[in-house]
C-alpha positions as CSV (number, residue, x, y, z in Angstrom):
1,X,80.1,64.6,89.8
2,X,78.5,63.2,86.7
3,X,80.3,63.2,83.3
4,X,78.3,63.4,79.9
5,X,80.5,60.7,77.8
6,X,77.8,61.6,75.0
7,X,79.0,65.6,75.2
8,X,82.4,64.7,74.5
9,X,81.7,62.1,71.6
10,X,79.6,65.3,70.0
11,X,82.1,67.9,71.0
12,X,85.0,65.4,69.5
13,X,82.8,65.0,66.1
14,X,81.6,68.2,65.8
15,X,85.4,69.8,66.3
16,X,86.8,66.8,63.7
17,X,83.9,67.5,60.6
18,X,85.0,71.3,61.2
19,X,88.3,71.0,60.3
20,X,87.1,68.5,57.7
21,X,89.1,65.6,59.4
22,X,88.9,61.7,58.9
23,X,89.2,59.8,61.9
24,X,92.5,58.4,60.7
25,X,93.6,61.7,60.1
26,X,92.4,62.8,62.8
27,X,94.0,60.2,64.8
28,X,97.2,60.7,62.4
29,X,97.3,64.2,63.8
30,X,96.8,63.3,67.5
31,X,99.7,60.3,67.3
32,X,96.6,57.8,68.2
33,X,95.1,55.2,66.9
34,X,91.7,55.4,64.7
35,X,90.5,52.8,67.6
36,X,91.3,55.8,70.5
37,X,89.2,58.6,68.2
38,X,86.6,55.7,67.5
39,X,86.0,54.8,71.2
40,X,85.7,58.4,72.3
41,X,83.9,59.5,69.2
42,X,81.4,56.5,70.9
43,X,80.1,57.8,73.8
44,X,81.4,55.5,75.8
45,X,81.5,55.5,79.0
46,X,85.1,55.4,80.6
47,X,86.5,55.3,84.1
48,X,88.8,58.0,83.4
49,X,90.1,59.9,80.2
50,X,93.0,58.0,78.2
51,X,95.8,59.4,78.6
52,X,95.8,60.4,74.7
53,X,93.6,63.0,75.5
54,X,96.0,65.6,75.5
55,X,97.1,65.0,72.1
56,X,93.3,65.0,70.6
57,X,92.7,68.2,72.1
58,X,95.8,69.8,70.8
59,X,95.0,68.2,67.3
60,X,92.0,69.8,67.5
61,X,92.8,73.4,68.9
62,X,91.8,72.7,72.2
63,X,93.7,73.8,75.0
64,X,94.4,70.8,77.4
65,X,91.7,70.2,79.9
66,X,89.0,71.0,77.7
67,X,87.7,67.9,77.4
68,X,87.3,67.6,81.3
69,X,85.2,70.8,81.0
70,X,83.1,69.3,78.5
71,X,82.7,66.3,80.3
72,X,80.8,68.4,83.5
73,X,78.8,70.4,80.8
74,X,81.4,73.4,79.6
75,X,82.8,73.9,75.7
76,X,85.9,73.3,75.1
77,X,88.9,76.2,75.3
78,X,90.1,77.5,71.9
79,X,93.9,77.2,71.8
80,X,95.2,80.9,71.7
């Protein structure tokens, strides 16, 4: 199965310039590094997911595993 590194680096923009975010703050948020937002922010192709994942997607309002489903083409699951 393919994965779109470009969808995620959008998705991950897009969702950080909505909530009006830095990346340091975003990565402040998240308990990352700017270097982690940075490199998936890049497009970047990646063997697998870092494991900071998690946190970015909660720091975001995600519910975990949304950037998996963006990855195969979905939108990412609001946290409820």
């Amino acid at each position: 199965m393919d994965r779109d590194w470009n969808l995620l680096a959008d998705a991950i923009l897009a969702a950080r310039e909505e909530k009006g975010l830095t990346r340091h703050e975003l990565a402040l948020l998240a308990c990352v590094s700017p270097a982690t937002v940075q490199g998936l922010e890049s497009g970047r192709e990646l063997a697998r997911l870092p494991r900071a994942i998690e946190h970015i997607e909660e720091a975001l309002g995600w519910q975990t595993g949304s950037a998996q489903i963006i990855l195969v083409g979905g939108q990412p699951i609001p946290r409820g």
